[in-house]
Structures are given as C-alpha cells and as structure tokens.
VOGU-3710 file (C-alpha; in Angstrom, 3 decimals, decimal comma):
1> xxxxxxxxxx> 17,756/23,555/3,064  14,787/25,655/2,748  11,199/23,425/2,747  7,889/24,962/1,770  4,476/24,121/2,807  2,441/22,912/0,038  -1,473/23,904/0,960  -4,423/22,255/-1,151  -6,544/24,825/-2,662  -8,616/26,542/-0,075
11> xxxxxxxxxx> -5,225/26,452/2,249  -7,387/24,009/4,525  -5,223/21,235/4,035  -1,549/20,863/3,938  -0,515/18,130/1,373  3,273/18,148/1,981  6,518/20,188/1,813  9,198/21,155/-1,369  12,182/22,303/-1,677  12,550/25,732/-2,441
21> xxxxxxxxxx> 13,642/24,574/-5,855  10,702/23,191/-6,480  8,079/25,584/-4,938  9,821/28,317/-7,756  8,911/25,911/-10,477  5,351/25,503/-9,257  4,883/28,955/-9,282  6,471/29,819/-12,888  4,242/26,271/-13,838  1,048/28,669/-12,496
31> xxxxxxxxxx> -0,021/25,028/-10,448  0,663/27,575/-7,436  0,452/30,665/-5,883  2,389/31,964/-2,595  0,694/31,679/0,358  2,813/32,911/2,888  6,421/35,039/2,207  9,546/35,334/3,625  9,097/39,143/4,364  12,050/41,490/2,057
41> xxxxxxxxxx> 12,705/38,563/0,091  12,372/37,856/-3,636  13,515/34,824/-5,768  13,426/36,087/-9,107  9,985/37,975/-9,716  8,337/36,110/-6,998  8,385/36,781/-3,129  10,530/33,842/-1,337  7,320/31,877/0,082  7,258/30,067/3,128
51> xxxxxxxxxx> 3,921/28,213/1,758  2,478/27,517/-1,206  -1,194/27,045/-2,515  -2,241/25,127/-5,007  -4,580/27,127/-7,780  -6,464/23,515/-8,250  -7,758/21,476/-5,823  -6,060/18,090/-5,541  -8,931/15,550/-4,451  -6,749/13,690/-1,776
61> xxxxxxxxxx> -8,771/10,247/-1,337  -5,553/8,672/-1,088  -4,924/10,148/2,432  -8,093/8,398/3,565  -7,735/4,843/1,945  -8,171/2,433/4,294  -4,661/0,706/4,624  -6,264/-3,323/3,763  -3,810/-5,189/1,626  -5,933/-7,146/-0,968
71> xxxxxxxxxx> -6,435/-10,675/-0,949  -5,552/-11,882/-4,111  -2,941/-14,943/-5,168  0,091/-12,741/-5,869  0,008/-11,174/-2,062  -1,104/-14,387/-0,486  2,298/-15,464/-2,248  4,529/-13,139/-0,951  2,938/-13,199/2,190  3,720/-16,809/2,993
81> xxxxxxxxxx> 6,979/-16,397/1,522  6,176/-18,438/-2,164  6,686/-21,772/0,406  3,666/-23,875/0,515  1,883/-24,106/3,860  1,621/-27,799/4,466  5,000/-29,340/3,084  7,670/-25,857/2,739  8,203/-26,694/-0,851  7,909/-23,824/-3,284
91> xxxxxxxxxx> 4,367/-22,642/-3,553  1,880/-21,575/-6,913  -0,819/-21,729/-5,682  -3,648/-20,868/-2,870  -5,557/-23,304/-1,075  -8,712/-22,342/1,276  -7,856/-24,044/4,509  -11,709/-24,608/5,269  -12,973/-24,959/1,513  -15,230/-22,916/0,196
101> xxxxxxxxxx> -17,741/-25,870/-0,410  -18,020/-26,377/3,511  -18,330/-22,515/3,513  -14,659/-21,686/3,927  -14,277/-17,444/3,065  -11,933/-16,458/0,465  -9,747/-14,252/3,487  -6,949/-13,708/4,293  -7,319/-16,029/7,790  -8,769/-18,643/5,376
111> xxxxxxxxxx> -6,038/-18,776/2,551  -2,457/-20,209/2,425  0,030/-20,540/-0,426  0,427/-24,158/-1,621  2,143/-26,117/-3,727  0,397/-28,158/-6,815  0,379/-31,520/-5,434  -0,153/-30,608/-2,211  -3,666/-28,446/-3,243  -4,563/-31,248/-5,403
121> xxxxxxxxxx> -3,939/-33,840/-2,516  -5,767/-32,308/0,078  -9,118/-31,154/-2,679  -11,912/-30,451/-0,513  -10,942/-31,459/2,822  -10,094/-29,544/5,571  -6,212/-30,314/6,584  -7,154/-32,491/9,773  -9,440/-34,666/7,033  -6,559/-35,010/4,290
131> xxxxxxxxxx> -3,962/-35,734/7,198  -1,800/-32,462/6,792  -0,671/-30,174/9,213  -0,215/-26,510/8,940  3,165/-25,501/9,059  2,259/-21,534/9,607  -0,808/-19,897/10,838  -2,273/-17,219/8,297  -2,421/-13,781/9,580  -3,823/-10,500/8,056
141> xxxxxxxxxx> -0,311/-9,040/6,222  0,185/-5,259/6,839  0,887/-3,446/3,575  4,574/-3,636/4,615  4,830/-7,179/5,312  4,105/-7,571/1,533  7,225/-5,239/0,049  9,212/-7,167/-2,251  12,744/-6,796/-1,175  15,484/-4,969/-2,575
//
C-alpha cells in the first residue's frame, strides 16, 4: 500500500504518513498541496504525490509535551490498582503517606490509594505513627502504566 509523507507547512517538519486514499482527499479538501510526485503519474487531476504539504501550519505542541502523567485521585487510583495501600481492600480514596500538615507533598512518591476507614484511621499520622504498614511502595506511573484495560 502506497504511504505519503505528510509535511507541516514550510515542509520543515514531517507530521506523519497517509494512505494514498487519504492524501487525494486532502488535496480535493485544499488542506494540502503536493510536495513531491511520483514522476508520469496522475490520480485523477492531481500528480500521484509521494509527499504532501499542508497549506496551514499545524502548531504541533503536542510533539513536545512533556510525557508527566498528572497527579490527581483518578490516576493515583488506577495506578495502585483501586486496592488500598495499607489493608488491599478496595480503595476511594488518596491518603498522603507523610501528611501534608508535617509538610508531606501532594506527589506522586507521597500519595497512595486508600480505603475510607483506613484514611480516616490513620488521619494525620505518618503510617509508622498509626501502626500500618505499606503494602506497595509508590512510584512515578508512566503514561502507560495508567491505560485502562480492554
């Protein structure tokens, strides 16, 4: 199968390949214009192209977002598997394994999922203080390690 390049505008930057398929349609859209050809070939009125730039330039931020999952309840969930950290039950909540009133960080090497009674149970007390033990060690999740499964 036939794959196109698909330059930004400015042919600086290549953003990703098509189908041949597709690079016709972005040409009769007018979101393209042929870069390169296939030399004595047409597809319809246009030449066959072997790339493709864009007529608009497509501000590609997302190609330099730094990769950091967020820390927020939902991934801190998923990330300890919705099990809490001190007793395996299911988990709702997040607890700050050094509070934040002894000047515990909301991170992710600070946060655990917990269940109700056990967050309520330990308060503001470190886990050695409310006589629980960790039953996993947080870790900074890769974007990957967060993908809900199929």
């Amino acid at each position: 199968m036939d794959r196109v390049i698909v330059f930004n505008a400015g042919a600086d930057q290549v953003l990703h390949h098509v189908s041949l398929q597709h690079a016709i349609a972005m040409l009769y859209r007018d979101v393209a214009r042929v870069h390169a050809a296939v030399p004595g070939r047409m597809f319809g009125p246009y030449p066959q192209p072997e790339s493709l730039e864009l007529v608009s330039y497509v501000y590609t931020r997302w190609l330099y977002l730094n990769r950091r999952v967020p820390c927020t309840l939902v991934n801190v969930l998923r990330r300890d598997g919705h099990r809490c950290a001190y007793c395996g039950r299911p988990a709702s909540t997040r607890d700050h394994v050094v509070p934040r009133s002894r000047g515990g960080p909301t991170s992710w090497l600070n946060l655990v999922a917990a269940c109700e009674p056990c967050n309520s149970f330990k308060r503001d007390r470190t886990p050695e203080q409310a006589g629980l033990r960790l039953r996993v060690r947080p870790f900074v999740p890769a974007p990957a390690d967060l993908r809900s499964p199929a």
